[in-house]
ZAVEX-722225 format. One record per residue: residue number from 1; x, y, z of N, C-alpha, C in turn. Coordinates in pm, 1 decimal. Example, Ala and Ser with C-alpha at 12.3 -4.5 7.8 and 13.67 -1.06 7.14 Angstrom:
<rs>
    i       nc1       nc2       nc3      cac1      cac2      cac3       cc1       cc2       cc3
    1    1319.0    -569.0     780.0    1230.0    -450.0     780.0    1320.0    -330.0     780.0
    2    1285.0    -225.0     708.0    1367.0    -106.0     714.0    1290.0       3.0     787.0
</rs>
This chain:
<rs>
    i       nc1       nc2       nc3      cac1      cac2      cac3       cc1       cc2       cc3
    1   22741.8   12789.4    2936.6   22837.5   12849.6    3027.9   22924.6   12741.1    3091.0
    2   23047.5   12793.9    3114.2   23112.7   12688.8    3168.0   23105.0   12697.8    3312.7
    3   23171.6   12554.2    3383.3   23184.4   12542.9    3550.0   23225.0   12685.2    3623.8
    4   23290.5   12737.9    3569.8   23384.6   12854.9    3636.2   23292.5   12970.3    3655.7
    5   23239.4   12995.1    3506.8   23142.4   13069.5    3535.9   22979.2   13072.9    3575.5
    6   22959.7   12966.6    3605.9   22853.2   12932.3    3750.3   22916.1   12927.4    3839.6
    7   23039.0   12950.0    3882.7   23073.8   12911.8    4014.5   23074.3   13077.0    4120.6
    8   23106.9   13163.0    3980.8   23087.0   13312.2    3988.6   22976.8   13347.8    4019.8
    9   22857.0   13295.8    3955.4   22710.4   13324.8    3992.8   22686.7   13311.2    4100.1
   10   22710.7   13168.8    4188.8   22668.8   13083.1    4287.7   22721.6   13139.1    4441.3
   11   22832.1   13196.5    4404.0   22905.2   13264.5    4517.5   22963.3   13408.6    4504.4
   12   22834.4   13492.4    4529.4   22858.8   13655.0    4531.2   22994.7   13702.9    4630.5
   13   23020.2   13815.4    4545.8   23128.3   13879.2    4658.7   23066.2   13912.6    4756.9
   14   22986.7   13952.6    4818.7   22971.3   13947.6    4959.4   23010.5   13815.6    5037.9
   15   22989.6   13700.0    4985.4   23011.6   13561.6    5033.9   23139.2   13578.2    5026.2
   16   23205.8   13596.7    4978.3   23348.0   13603.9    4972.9   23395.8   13646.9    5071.8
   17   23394.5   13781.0    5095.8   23406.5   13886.0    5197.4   23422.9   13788.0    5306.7
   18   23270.0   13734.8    5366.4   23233.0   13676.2    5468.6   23331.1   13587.0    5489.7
   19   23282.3   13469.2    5426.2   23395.8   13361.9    5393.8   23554.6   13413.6    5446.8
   20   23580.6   13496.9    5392.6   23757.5   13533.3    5395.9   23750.3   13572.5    5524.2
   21   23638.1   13674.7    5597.1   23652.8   13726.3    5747.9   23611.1   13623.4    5834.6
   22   23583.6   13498.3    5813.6   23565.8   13356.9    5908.2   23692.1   13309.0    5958.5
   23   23739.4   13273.7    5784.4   23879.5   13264.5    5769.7   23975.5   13326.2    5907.0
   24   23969.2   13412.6    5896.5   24093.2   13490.8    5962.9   24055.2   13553.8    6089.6
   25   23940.5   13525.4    6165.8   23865.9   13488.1    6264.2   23901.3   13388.1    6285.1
   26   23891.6   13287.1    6231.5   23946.6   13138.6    6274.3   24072.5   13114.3    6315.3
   27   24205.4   13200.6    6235.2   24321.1   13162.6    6263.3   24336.2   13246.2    6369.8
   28   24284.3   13375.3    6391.4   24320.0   13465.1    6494.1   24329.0   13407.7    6588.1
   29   24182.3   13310.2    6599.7   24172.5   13239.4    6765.9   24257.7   13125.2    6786.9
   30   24324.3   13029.4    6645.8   24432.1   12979.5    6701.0   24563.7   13048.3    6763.2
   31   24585.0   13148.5    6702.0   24720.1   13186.2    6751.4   24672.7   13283.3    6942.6
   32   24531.5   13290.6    6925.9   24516.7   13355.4    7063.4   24509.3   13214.1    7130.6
   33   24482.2   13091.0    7070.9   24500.2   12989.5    7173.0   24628.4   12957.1    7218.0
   34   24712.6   12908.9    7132.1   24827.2   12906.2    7146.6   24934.0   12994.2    7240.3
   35   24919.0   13142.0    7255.2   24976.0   13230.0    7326.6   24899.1   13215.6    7459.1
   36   24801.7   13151.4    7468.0   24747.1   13155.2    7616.6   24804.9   13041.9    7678.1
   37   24818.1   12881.6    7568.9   24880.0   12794.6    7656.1   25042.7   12822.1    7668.8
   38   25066.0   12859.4    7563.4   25251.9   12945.9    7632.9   25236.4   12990.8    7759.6
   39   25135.5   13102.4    7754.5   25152.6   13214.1    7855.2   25088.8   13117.1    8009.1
   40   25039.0   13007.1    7983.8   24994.0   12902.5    8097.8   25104.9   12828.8    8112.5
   41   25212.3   12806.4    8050.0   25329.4   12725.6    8092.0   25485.9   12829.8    8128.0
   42   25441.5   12963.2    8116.9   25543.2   13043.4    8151.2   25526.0   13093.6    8266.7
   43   25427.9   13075.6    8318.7   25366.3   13170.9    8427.9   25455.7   13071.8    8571.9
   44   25549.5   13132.9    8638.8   25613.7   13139.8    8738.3   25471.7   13118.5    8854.0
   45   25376.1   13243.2    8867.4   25343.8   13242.4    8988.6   25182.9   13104.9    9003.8
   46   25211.4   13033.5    8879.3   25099.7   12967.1    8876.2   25154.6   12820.0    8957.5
   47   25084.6   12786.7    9014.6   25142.7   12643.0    9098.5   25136.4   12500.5    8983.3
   48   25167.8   12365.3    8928.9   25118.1   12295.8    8838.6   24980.1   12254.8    8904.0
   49   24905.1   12238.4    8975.0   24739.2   12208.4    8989.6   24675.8   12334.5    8924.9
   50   24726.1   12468.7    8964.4   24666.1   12570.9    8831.6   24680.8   12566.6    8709.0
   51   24792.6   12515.3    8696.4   24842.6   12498.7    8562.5   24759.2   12414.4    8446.0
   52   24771.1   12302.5    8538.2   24666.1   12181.9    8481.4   24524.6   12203.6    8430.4
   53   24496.7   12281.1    8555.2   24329.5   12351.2    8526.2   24318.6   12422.8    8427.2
   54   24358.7   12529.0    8396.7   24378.4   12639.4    8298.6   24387.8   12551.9    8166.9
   55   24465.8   12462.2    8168.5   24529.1   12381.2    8095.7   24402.2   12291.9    8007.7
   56   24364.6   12248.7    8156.7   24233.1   12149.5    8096.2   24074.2   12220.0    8025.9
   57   24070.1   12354.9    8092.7   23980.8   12492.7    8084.0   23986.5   12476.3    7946.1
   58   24092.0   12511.5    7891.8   24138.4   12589.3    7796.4   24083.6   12494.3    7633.0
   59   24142.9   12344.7    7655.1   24182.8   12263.3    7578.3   23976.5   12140.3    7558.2
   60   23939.7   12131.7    7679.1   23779.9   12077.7    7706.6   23669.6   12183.1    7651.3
   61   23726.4   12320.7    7685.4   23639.1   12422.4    7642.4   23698.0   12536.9    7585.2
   62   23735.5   12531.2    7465.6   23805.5   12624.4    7401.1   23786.2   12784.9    7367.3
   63   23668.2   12786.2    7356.3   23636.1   12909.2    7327.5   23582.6   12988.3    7481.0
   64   23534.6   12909.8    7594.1   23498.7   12943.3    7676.7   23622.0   12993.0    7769.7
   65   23735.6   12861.7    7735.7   23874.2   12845.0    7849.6   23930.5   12944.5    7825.1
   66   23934.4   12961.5    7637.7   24050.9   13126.4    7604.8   23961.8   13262.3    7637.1
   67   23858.9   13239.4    7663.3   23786.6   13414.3    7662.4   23814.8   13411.0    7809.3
   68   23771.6   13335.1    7895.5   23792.1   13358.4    8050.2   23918.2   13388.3    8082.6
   69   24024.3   13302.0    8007.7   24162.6   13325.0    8033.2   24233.4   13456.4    8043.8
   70   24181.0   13514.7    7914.6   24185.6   13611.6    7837.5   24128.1   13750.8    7989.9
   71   24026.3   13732.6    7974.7   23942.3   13832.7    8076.9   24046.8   13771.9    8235.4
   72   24055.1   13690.7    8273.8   24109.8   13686.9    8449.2   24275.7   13683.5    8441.5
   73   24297.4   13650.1    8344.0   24508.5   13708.5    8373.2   24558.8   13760.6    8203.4
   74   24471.6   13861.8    8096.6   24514.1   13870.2    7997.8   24616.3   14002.5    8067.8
   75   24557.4   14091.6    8205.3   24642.0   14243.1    8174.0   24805.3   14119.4    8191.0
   76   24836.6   14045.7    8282.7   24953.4   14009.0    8269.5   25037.5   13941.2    8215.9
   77   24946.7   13870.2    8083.0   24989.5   13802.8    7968.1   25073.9   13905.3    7929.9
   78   25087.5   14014.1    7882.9   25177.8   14106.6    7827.7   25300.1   14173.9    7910.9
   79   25275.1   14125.4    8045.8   25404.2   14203.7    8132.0   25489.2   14043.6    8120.1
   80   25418.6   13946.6    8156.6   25556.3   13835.5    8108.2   25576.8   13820.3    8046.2
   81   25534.5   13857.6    7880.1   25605.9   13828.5    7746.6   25704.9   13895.2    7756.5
   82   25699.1   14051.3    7806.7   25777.9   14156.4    7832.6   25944.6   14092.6    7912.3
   83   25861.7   14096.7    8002.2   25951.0   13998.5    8136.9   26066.8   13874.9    8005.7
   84   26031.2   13803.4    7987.4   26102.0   13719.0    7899.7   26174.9   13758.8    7826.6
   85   26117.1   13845.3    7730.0   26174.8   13912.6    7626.0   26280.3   14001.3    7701.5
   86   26296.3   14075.4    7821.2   26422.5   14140.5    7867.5   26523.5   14073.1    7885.5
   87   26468.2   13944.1    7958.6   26552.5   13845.0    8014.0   26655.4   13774.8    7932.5
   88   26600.5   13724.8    7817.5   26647.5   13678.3    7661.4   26734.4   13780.5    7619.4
   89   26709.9   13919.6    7614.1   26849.9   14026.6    7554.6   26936.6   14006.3    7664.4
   90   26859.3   14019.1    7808.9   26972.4   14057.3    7863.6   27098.5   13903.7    7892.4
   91   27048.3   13758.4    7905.7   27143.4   13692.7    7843.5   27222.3   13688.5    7738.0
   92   27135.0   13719.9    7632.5   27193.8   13767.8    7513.5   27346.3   13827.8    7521.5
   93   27315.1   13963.2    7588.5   27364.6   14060.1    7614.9   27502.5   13986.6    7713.3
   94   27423.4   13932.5    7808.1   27556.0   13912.4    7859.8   27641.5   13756.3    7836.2
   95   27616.3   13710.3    7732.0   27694.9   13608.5    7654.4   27769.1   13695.1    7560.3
   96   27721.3   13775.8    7494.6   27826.4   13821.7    7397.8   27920.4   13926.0    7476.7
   97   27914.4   14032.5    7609.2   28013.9   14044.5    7664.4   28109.8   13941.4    7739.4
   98   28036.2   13782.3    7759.2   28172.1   13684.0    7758.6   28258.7   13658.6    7646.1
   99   28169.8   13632.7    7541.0   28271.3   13600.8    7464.4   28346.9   13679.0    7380.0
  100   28305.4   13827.3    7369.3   28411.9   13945.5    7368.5   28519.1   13910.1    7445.1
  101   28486.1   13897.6    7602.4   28602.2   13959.9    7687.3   28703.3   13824.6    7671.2
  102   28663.1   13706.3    7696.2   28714.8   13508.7    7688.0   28816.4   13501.3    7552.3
  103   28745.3   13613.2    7428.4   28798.9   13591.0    7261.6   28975.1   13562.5    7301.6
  104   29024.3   13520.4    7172.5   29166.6   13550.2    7156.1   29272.1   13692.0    7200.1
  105   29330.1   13614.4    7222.1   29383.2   13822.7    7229.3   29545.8   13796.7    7095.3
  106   29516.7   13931.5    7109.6   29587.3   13945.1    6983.2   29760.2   13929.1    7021.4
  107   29790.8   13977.9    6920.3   29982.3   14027.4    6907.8   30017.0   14098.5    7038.4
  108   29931.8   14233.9    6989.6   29946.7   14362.2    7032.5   29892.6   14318.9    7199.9
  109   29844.2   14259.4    7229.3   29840.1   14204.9    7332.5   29915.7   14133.0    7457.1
  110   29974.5   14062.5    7343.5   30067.8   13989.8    7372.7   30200.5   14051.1    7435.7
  111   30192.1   14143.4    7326.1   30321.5   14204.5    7323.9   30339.6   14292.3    7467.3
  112   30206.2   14347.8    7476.6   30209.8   14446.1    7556.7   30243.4   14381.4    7729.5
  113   30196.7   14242.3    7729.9   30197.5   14159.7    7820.0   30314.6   14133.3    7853.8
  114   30401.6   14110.8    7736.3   30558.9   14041.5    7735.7   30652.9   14135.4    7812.5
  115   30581.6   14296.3    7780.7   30632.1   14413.5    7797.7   30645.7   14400.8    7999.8
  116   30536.6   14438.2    7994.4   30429.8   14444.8    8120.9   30554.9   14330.2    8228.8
  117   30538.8   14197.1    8203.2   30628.8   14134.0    8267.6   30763.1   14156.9    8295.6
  118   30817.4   14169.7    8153.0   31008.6   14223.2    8163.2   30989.7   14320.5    8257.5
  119   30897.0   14451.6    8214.7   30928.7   14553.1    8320.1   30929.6   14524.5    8494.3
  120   30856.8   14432.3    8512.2   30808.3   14368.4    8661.0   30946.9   14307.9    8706.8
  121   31060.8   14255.5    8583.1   31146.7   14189.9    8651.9   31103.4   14045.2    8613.4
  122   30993.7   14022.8    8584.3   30940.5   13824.4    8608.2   31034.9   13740.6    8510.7
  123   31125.1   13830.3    8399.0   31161.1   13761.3    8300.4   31277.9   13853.5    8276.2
  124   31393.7   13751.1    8168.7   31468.2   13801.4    8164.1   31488.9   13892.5    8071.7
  125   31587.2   13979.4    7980.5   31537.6   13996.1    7826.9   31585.8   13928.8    7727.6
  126   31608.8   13803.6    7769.8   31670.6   13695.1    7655.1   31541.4   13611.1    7682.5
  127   31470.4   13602.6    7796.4   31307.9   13486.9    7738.5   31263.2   13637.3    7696.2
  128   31241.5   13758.5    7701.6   31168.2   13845.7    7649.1   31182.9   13862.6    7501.1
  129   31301.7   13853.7    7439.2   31357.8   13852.0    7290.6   31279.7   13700.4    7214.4
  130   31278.7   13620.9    7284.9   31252.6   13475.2    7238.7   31072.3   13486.3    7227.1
  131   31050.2   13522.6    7300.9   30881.5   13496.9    7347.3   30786.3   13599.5    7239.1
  132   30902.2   13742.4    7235.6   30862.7   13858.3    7103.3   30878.8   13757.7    6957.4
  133   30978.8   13701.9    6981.0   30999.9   13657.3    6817.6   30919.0   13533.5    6820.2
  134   30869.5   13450.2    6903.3   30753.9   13377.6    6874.6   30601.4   13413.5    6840.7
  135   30585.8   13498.0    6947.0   30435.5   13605.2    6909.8   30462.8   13679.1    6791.6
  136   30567.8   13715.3    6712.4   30549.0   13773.2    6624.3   30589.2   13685.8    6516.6
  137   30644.1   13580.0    6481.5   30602.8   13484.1    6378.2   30491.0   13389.4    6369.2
  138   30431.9   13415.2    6511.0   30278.4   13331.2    6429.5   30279.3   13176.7    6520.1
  139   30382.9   13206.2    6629.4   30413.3   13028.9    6717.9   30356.5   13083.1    6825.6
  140   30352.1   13160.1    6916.0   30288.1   13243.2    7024.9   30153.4   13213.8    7069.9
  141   30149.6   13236.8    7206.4   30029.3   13197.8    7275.6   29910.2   13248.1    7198.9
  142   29932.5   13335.8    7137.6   29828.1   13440.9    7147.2   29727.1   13339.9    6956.1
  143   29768.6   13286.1    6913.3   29711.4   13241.4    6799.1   29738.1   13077.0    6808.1
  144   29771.5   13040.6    6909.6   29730.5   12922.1    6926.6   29600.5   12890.2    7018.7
  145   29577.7   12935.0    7172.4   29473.3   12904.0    7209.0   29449.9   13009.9    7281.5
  146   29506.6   13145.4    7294.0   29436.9   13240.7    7339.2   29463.8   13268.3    7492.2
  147   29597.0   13171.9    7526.7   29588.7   13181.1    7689.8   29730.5   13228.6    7724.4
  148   29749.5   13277.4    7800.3   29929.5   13370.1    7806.8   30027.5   13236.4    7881.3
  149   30096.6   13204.8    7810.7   30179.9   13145.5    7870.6   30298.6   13219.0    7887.6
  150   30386.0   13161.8    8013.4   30558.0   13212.7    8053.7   30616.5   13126.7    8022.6
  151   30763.4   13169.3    7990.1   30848.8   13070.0    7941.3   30935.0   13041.0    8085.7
  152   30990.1   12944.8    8100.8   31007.7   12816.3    8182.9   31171.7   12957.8    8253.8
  153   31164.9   12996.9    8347.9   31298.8   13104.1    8394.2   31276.8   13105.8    8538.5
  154   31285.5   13251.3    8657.1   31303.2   13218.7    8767.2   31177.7   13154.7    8826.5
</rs>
């Protein structure tokens, strides 16, 4: 018989089984370690001398530091992931309504602006004729940097 197949003999599927559920027992508790020292360096209401402790708990006695951890602040491990995670869209959220509102503005923008002024009086309709035929060949505020300029009058 060859190596391979003694190696089949030597190690029943039940061993396997086992083996594979150690396995993934094992990684479980890294990633539950890991989310506890996050959740020990996110924590707002912890002072750094708690911090440290938890810290040192956790890292000197691992299996002892994450089960206690786990049992004395796990219900609120999940309201500050929460907490974060709102916080993160809602920057999110409100960066992309800056840079919506900050974007370029268009022609039609422009135009409407150019409008907006003549009617006010601020301009004449000879800078209004000049300022249209710049925004509309492509020289205009509006596709160079996005900011309204007036042309040089009362």
């Amino acid at each position: 018989m060859s190596a391979q197949t003694y190696l089949a003999y030597d190690y029943p599927l039940l061993s396997v089984f086992w083996s594979m559920l150690l396995f993934f027992l094992w990684i479980m508790w890294f990633v539950l370690l890991f989310r506890v020292v996050v959740d020990i360096f996110r924590d707002d209401d912890l002072s750094g001398w708690g911090k440290a402790g938890w810290l040192a708990f956790t890292v000197l006695l691992p299996f002892l530091g994450v089960f206690v951890y786990v049992i004395a602040r796990g219900k609120n491990m999940g309201r500050r992931e929460i907490a974060q995670a709102r916080a993160q869209q809602e920057d999110f959220n409100a960066y992309i309504r800056q840079t919506a509102a900050g974007g370029p503005t268009s022609s039609v923008d422009e135009l409407a602006r150019l409008s907006e002024i003549r009617s006010r009086g601020d301009i004449t309709d000879e800078e209004f004729r000049k300022a249209k035929d710049l925004v509309l060949t492509g020289h205009g505020p509006a596709e160079r940097s996005g900011s309204t300029s007036r042309t040089s009058g009362r």
